[in-house]
FIZAGU-942779 format. One line per 3 residues: their letters; for each residue z, x, y of N, C-alpha, C. Coordinates in pm, 1 decimal, m for minus. Example, Ala and Ser with C-alpha at 12.3 -4.5 7.8 and 13.67 -1.06 7.14 Angstrom:
<rs>
AS> 780.0,1319.0,m569.0,780.0,1230.0,m450.0,780.0,1320.0,m330.0  708.0,1285.0,m225.0,714.0,1367.0,m106.0,787.0,1290.0,3.0
</rs>
This chain:
<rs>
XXX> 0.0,83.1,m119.9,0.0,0.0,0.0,0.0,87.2,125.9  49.8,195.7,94.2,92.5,278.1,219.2,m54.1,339.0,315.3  m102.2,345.2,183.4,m203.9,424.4,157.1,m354.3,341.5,260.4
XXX> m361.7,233.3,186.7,m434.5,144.5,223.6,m356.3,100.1,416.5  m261.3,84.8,421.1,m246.8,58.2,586.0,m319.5,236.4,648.7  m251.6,313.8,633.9,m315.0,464.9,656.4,m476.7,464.6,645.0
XXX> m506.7,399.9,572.7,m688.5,446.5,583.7,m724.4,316.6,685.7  m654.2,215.7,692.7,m677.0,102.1,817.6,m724.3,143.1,949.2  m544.9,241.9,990.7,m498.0,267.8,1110.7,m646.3,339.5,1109.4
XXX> m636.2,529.3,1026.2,m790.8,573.6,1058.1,m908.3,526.7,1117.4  m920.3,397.9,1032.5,m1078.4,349.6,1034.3,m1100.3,225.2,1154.9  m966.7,162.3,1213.1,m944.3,123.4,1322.2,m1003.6,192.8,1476.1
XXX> m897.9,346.1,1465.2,m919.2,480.9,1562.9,m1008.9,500.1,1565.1  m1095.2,517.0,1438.3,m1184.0,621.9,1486.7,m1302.5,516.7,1527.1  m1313.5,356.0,1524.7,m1422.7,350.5,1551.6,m1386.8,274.8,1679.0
XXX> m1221.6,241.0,1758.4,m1223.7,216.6,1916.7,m1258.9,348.3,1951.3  m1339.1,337.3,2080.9,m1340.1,473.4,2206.3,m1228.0,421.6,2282.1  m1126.2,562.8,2314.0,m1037.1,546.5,2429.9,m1104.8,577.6,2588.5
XXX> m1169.9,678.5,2527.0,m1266.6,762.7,2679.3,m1406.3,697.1,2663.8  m1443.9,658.4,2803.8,m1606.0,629.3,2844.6,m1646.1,800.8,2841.8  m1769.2,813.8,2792.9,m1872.2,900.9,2809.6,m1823.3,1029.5,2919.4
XXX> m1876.0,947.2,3034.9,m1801.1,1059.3,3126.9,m1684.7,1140.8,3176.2  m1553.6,1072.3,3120.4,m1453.1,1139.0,3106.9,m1482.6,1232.2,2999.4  m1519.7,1180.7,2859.3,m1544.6,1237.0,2771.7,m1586.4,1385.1,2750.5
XXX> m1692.5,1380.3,2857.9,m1803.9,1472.3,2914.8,m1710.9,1544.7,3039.0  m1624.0,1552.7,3040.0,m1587.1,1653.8,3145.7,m1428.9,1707.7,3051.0  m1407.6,1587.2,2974.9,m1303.6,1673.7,2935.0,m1298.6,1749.5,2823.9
XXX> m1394.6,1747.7,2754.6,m1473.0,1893.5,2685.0,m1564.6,1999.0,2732.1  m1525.3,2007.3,2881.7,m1555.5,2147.1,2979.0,m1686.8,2087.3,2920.8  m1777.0,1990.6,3036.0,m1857.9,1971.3,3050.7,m1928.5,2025.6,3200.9
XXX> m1997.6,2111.4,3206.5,m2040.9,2205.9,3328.0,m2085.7,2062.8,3451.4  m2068.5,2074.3,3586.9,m2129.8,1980.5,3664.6,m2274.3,1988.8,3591.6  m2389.4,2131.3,3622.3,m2450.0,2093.5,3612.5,m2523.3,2000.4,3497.6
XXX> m2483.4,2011.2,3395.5,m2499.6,1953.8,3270.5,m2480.7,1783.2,3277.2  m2345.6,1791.5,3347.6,m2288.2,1627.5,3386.9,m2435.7,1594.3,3467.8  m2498.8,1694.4,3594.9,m2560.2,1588.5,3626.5,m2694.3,1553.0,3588.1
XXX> m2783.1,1623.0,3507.3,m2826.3,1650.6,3409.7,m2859.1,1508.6,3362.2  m2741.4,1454.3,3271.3,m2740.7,1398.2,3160.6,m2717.5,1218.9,3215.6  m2626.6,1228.2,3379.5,m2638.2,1141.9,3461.4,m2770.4,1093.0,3517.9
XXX> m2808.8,1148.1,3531.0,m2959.0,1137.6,3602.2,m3065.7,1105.9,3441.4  m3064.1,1176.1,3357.7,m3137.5,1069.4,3258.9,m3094.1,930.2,3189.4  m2953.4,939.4,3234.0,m2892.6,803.6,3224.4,m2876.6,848.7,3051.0
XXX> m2799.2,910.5,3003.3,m2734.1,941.6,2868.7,m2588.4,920.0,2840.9  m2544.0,848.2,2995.8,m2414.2,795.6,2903.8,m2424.9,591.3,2902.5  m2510.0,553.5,2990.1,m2564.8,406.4,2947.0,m2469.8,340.2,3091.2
XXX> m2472.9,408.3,3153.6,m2400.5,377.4,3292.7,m2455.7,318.7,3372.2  m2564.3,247.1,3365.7,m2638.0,187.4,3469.6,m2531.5,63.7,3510.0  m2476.3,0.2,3427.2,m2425.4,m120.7,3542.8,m2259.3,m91.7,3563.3
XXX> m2251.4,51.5,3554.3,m2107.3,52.3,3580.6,m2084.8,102.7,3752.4  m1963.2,21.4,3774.0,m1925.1,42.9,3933.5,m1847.3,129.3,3911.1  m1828.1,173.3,3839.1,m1700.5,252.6,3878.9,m1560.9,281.8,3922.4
XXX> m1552.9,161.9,3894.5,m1385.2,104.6,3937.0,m1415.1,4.9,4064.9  m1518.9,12.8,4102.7,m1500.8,m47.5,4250.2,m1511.2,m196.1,4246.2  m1391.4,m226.8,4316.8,m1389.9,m379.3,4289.0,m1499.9,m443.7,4377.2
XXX> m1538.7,m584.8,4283.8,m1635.6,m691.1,4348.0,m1531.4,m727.0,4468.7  m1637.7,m740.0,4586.0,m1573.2,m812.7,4665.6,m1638.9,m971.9,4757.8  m1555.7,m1055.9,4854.0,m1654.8,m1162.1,4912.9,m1706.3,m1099.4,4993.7
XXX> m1864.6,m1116.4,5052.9,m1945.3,m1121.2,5173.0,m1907.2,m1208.3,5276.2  m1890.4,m1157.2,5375.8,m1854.8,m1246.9,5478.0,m1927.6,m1164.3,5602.0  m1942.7,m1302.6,5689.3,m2017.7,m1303.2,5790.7,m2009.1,m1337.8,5924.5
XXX> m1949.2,m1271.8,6037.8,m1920.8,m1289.6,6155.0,m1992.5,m1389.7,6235.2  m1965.8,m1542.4,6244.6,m2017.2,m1618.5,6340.2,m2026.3,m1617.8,6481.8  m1896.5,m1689.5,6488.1,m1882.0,m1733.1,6664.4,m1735.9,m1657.3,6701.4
XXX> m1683.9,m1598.8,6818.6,m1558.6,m1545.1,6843.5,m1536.1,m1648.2,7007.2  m1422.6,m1743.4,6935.0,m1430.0,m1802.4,7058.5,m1253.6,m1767.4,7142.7  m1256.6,m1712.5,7291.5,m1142.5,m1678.1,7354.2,m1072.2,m1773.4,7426.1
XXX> m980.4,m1848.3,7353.4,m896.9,m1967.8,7418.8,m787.2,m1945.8,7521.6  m715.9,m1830.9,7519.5,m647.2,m1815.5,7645.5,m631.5,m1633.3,7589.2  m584.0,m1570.0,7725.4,m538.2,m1404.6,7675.5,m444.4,m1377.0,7552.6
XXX> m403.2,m1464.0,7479.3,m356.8,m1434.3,7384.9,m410.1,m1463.8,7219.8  m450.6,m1594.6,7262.9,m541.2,m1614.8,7098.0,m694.7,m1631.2,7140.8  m710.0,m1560.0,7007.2,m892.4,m1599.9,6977.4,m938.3,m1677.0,6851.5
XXX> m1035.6,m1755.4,6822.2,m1058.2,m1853.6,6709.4,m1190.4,m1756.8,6646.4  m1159.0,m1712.6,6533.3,m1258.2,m1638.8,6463.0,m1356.1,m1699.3,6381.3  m1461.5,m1804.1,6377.1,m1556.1,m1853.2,6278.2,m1660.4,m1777.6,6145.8
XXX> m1594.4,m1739.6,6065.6,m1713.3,m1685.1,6026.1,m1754.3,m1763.6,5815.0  m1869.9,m1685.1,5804.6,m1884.5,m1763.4,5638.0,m1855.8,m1634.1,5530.3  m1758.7,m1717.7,5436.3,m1769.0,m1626.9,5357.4,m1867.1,m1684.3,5216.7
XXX> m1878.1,m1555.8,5102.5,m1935.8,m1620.9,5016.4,m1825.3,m1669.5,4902.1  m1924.5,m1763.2,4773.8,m1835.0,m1885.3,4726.3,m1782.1,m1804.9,4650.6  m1875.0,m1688.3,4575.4,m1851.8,m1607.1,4434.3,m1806.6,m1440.0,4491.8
XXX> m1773.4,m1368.6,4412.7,m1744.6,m1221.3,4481.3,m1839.7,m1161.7,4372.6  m1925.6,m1040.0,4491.7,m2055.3,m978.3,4427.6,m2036.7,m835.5,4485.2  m2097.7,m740.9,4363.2,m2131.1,m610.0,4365.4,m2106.7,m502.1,4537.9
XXX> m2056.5,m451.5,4479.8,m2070.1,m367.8,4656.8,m2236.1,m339.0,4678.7  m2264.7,m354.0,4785.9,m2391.3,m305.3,4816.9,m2488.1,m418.4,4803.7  m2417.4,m539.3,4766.9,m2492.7,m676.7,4732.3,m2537.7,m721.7,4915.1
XXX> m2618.7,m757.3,4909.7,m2671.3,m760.6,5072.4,m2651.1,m957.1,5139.9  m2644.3,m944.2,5299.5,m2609.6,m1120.7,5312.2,m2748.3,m1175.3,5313.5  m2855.9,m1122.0,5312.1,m3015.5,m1186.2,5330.7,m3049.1,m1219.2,5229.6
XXX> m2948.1,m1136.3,5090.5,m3036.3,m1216.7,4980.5,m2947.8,m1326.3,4901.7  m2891.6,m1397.3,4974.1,m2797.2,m1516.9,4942.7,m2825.7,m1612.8,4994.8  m2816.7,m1753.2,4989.6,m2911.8,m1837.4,5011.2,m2787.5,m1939.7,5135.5
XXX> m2828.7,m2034.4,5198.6,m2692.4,m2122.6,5286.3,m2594.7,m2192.3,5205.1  m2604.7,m2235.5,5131.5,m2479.7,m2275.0,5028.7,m2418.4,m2223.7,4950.4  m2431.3,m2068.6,4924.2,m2368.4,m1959.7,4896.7,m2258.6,m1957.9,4937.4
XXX> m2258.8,m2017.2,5042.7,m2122.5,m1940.3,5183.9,m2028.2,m2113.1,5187.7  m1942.2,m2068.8,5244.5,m1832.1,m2143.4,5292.7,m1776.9,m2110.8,5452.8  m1773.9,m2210.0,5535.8,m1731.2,m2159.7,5652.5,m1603.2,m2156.2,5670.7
XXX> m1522.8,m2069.6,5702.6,m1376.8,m2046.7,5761.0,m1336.9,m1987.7,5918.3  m1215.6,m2049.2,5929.0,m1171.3,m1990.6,6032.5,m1068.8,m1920.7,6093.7  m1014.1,m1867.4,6125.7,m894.3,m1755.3,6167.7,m877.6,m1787.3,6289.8
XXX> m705.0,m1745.0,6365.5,m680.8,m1757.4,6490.1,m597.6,m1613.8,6441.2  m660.4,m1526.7,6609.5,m595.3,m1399.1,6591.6,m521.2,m1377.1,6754.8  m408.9,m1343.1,6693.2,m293.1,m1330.4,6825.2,m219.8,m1244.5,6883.5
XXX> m303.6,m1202.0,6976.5,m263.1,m1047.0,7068.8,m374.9,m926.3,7036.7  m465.5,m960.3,6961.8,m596.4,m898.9,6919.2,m623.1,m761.4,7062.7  m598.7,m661.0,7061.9,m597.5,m591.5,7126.2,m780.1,m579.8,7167.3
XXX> m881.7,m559.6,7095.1,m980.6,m586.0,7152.7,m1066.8,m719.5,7156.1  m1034.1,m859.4,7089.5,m1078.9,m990.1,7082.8,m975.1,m1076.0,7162.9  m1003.6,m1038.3,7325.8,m901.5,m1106.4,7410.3,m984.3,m1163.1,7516.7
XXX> m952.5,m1260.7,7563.3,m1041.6,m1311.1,7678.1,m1022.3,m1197.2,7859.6  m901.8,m1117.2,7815.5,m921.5,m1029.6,7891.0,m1001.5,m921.3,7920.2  m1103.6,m881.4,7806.6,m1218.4,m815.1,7770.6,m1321.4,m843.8,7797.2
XXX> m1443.6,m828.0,7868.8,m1600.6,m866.8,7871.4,m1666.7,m854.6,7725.5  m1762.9,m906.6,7745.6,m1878.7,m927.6,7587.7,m1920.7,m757.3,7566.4  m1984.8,m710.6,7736.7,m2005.5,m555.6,7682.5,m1919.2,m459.2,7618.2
XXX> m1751.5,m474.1,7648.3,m1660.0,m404.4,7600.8,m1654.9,m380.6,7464.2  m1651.6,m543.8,7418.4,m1634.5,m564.7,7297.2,m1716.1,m512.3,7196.7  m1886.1,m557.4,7248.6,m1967.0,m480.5,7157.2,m1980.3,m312.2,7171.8
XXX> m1989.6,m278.3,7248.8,m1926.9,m107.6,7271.6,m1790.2,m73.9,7189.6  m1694.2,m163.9,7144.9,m1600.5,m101.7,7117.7,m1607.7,m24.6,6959.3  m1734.8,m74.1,6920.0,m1790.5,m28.0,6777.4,m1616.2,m50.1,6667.2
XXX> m1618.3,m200.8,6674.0,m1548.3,m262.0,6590.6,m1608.6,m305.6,6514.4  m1674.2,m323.7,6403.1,m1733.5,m405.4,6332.4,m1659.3,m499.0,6258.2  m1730.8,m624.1,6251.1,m1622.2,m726.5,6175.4,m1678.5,m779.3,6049.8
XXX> m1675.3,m777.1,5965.5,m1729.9,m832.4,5842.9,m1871.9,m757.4,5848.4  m1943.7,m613.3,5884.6,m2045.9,m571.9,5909.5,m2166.3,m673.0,5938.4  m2092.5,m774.3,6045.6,m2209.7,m821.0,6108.4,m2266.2,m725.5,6273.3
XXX> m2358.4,m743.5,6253.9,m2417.6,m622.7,6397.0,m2346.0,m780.4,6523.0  m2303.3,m704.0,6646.3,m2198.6,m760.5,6724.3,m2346.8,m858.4,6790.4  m2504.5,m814.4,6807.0,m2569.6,m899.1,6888.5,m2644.7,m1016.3,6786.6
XXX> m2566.2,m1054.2,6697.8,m2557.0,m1153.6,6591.5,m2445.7,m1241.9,6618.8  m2367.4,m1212.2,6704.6,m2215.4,m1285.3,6738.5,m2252.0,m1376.6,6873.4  m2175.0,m1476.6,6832.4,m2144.6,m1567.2,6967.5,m2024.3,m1607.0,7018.0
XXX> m2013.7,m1487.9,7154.0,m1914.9,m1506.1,7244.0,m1913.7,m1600.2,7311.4  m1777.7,m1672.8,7296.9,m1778.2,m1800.9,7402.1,m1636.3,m1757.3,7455.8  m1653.4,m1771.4,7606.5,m1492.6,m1771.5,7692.7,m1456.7,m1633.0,7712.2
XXX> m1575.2,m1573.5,7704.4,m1525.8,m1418.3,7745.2,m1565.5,m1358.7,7858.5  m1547.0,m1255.1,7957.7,m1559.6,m1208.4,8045.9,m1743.2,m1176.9,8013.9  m1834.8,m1216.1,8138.4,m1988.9,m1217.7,8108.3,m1993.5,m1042.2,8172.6
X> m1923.2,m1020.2,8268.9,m1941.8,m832.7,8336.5,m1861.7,m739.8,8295.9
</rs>
């Protein structure tokens, strides 16, 4: 019996992998150049791996509207599902998205004490929408 659990455990081990490929490959003093080599012909089957990097939502900077010097009403869409980094907002369709909204309070640069030029100069980006995609309402026009 002993015997038979012992050739189990074995035949269990040896056929899970603990290590993906590329750990694998470096931790048997695998040379960079070799790693990249073998990366680039795609020999460890890595094409759809991220790499740890988590999916995240797309979201999309609407309207920034300035209700008094202290709060601002943030409109923007996010998406319904969470997709790939590097997943782009042009190739998602209008019902993809969901609209939401935020109120932000004491916003050091989204204050009605700020002009529109400030703001877009201040190279804040918000949800990587480009700032002359945004609609300022209630903000300083000079």
């Amino acid at each position: 019996m002993k015997l038979k659990v012992v050739f189990a455990l074995l035949l269990f081990t040896s056929l899970s992998q603990a290590q993906t490929k590329i750990i694998a490959h470096k931790s048997h003093s695998g040379s960079n150049s070799s790693f990249a080599k073998a990366y680039k012909n795609n020999l460890f089957d890595i094409s759809r791996s991220n790499f740890g990097i988590a999916n995240t939502y797309i979201r999309r900077l609407d309207t920034i509207i300035a209700v008094n010097n202290s709060i601002t009403i943030v409109k923007y869409r996010q998406s319904k599902e969470k997709y790939e980094p590097g997943a782009q907002f042009r190739d998602l369709k209008k019902i993809d998205f969901t609209h939401l909204t935020d109120t932000l309070i004491n916003d050091p640069i989204l204050n009605k004490k700020n002009t529109v030029k400030f703001i877009k100069s201040s190279k804040k980006i918000l949800y990587n929408t480009p700032t002359n995609e945004v609609v300022f309402i209630g903000f300083k026009n000079k």
